[in-house]
C-alpha positions as CSV (number, residue, x, y, z in Angstrom):
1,X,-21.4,5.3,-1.4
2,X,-22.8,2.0,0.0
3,X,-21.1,-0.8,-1.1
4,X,-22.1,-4.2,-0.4
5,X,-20.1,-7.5,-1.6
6,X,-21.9,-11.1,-1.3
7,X,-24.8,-9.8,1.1
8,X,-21.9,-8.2,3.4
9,X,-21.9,-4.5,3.5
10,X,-18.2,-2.7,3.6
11,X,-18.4,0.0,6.5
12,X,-17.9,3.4,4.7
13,X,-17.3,5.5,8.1
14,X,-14.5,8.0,8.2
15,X,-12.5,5.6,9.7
16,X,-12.7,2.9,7.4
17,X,-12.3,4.4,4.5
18,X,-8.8,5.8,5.9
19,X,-8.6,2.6,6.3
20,X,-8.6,1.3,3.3
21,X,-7.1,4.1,1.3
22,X,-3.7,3.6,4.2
23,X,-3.7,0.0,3.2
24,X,-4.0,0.6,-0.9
25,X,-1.5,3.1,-0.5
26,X,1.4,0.7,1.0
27,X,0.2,-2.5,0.4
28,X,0.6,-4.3,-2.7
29,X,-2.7,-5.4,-4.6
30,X,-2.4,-8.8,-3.7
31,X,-2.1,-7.6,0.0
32,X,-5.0,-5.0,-0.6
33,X,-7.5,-7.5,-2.3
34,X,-6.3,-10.2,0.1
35,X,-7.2,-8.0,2.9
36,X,-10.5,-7.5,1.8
37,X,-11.1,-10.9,1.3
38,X,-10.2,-12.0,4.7
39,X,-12.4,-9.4,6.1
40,X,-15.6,-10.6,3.3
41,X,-15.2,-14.0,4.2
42,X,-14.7,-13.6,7.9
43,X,-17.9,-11.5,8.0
44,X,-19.7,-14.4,6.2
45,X,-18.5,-16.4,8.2
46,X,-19.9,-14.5,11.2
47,X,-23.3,-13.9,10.0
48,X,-24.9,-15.4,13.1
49,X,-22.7,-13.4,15.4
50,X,-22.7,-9.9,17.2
51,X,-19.7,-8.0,16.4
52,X,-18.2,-4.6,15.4
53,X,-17.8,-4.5,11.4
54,X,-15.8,-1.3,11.6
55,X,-13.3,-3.4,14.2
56,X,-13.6,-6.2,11.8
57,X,-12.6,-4.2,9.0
58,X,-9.5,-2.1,10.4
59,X,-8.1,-5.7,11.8
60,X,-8.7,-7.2,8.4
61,X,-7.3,-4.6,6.6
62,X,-4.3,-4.0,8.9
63,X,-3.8,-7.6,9.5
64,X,-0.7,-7.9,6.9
65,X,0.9,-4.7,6.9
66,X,3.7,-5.8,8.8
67,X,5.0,-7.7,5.4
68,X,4.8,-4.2,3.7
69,X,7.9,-2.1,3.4
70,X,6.6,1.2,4.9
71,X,5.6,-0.9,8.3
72,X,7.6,-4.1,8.1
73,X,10.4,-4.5,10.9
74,X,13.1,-6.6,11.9
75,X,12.8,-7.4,15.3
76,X,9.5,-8.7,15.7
77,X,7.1,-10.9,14.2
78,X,5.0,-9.5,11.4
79,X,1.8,-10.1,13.2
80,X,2.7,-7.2,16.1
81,X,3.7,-4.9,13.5
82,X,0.4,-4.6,11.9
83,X,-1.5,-5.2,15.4
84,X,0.7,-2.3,16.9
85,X,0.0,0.3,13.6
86,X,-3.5,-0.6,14.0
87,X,-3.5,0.8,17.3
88,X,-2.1,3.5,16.8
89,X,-4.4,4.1,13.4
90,X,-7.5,3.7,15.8
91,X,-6.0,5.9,18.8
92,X,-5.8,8.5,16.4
93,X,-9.5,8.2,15.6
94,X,-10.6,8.5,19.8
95,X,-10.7,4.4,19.4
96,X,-9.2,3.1,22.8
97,X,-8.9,0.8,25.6
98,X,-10.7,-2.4,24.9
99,X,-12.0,-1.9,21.1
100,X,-8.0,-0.9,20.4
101,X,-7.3,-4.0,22.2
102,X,-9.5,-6.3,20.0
103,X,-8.0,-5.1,16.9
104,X,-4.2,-5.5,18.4
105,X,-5.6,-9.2,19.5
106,X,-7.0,-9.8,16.5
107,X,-3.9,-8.9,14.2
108,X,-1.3,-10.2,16.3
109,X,-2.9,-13.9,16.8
110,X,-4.0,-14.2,13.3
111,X,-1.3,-16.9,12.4
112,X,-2.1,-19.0,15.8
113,X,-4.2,-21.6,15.5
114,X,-7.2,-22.3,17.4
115,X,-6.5,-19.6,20.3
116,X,-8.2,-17.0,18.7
117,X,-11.7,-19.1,17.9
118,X,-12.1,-18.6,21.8
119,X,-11.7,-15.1,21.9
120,X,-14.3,-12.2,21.0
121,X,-16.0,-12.3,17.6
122,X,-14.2,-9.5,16.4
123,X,-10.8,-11.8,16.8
124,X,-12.1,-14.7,16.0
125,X,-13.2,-13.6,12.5
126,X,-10.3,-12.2,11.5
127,X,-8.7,-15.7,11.9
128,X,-11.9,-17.4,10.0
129,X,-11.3,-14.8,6.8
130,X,-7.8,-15.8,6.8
131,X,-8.0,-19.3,7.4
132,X,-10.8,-19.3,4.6
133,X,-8.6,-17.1,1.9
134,X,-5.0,-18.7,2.7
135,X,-6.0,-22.7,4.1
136,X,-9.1,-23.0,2.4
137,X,-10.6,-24.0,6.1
138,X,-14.4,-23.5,5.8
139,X,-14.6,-23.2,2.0
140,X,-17.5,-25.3,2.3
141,X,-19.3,-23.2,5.0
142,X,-19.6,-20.4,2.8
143,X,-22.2,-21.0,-1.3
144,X,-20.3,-20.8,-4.3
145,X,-22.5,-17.9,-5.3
146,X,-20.8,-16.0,-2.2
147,X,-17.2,-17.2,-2.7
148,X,-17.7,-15.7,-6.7
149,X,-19.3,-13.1,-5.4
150,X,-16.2,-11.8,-3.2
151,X,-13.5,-13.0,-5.7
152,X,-15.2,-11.1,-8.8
153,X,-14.5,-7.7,-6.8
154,X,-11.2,-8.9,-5.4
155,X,-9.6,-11.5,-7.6
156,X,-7.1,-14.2,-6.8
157,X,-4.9,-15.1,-9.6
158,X,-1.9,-17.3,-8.6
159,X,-2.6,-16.3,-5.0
160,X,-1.2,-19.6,-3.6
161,X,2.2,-19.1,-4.7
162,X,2.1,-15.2,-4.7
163,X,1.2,-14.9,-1.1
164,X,4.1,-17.1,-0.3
165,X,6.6,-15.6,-2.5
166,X,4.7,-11.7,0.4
167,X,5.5,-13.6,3.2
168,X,8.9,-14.7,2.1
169,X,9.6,-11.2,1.5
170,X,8.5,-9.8,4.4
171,X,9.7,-12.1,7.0
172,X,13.2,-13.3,5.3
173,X,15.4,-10.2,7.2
174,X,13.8,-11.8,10.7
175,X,14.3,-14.7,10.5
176,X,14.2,-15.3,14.4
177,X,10.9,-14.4,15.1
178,X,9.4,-17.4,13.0
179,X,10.2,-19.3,16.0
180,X,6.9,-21.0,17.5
181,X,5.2,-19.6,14.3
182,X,4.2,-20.9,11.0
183,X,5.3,-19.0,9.0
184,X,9.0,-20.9,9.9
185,X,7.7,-23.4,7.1
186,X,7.7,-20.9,4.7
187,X,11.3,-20.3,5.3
188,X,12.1,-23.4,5.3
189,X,10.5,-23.9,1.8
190,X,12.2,-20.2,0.2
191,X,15.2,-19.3,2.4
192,X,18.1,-21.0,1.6
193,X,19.8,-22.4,4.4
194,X,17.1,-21.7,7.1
195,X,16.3,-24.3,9.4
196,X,13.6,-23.2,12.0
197,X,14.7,-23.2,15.7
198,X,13.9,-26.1,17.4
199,X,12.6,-26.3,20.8
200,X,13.3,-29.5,22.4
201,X,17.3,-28.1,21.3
202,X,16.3,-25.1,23.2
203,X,15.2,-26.7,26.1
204,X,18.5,-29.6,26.2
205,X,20.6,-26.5,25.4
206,X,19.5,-23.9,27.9
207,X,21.5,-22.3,30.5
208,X,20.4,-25.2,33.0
209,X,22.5,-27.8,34.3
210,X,19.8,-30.2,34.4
């Protein structure tokens, strides 16, 4: 069944709706309704673009589950665990070479600021949803009729301290790989006794002599 959320149509291939059943299964419903939010908002956000909506989907969809227990690890950043599941997610489904790339992209510099705006749509967006849904950047680009429209089907109660209380959780064993990332100021806030890694000490206190 077609369903269509704010003028933006979900994509209801095979594919996606493996998708989306992978990501309710392991993810949390604040992840899941998060996930679709990011992907709602960054296809609004899009409307004036070319891109793949099926891409779109998988790499919002995917775009957290590295702060999920099934697919969470220790010894990389979040971001490359979801990008590299989604990969492999897409692989399966005879998805490969570029298009896997985008999605990886996509995923794995959603958290970097500004980089991905220069990239392909597909990994641009991706950024936009979560900028919108998280920072609030663009909240004004999109009508109020569209932001109720996407929040009725996936609502947002106490998301602004519930999604930091998921990323706390899911980055708190790795602490290392917050480094150049910004989700070190969310340790800083709920681990006690992290301070993030500085890199002017990194660079007086490398192996150099001068």
């Amino acid at each position: 069944m077609i369903e269509t959320i704010a003028g933006i149509r979900i994509p209801d291939s095979a594919l996606a709706r493996e998708a989306t059943e992978l990501v309710r299964d392991v993810a949390s419903p604040l992840l899941f309704d998060h996930s679709r939010r990011v992907f709602l908002f960054g296809a609004l956000r899009g409307q004036d673009l070319e891109y793949d909506a099926e891409l779109l989907y998988v790499g919002a969809m995917f775009h957290d589950l590295g702060l999920t227990e099934r697919y969470r690890r220790i010894d990389q950043r979040f971001e490359i665990d979801g990008a590299d599941e989604a990969r492999r997610f897409l692989q399966q489904h005879g998805i490969i070479g570029e298009s896997a790339d985008l999605v990886w992209t996509a995923i794995a510099l959603h958290t970097t600021p500004e980089i991905p705006l220069h990239l392909p749509a597909e990994v641009a967006l991706v950024t936009r949803g979560v900028e919108l849904d998280v920072l609030g950047i663009g909240y004004d680009t999109i009508t109020d009729e569209q932001r109720a429209a996407v929040t009725a089907a996936h609502p947002r109660p106490d998301f602004k301290n519930r999604i930091l209380e998921a990323f706390t959780e899911g980055i708190q064993d790795r602490p290392a790989t917050t480094f150049g990332n910004v989700k070190s100021d969310v340790l800083e806030h709920f681990l006690p006794g992290f301070h993030h890694t500085d890199f002017v000490d990194v660079i007086k206190n490398s192996a150099w002599p001068e």
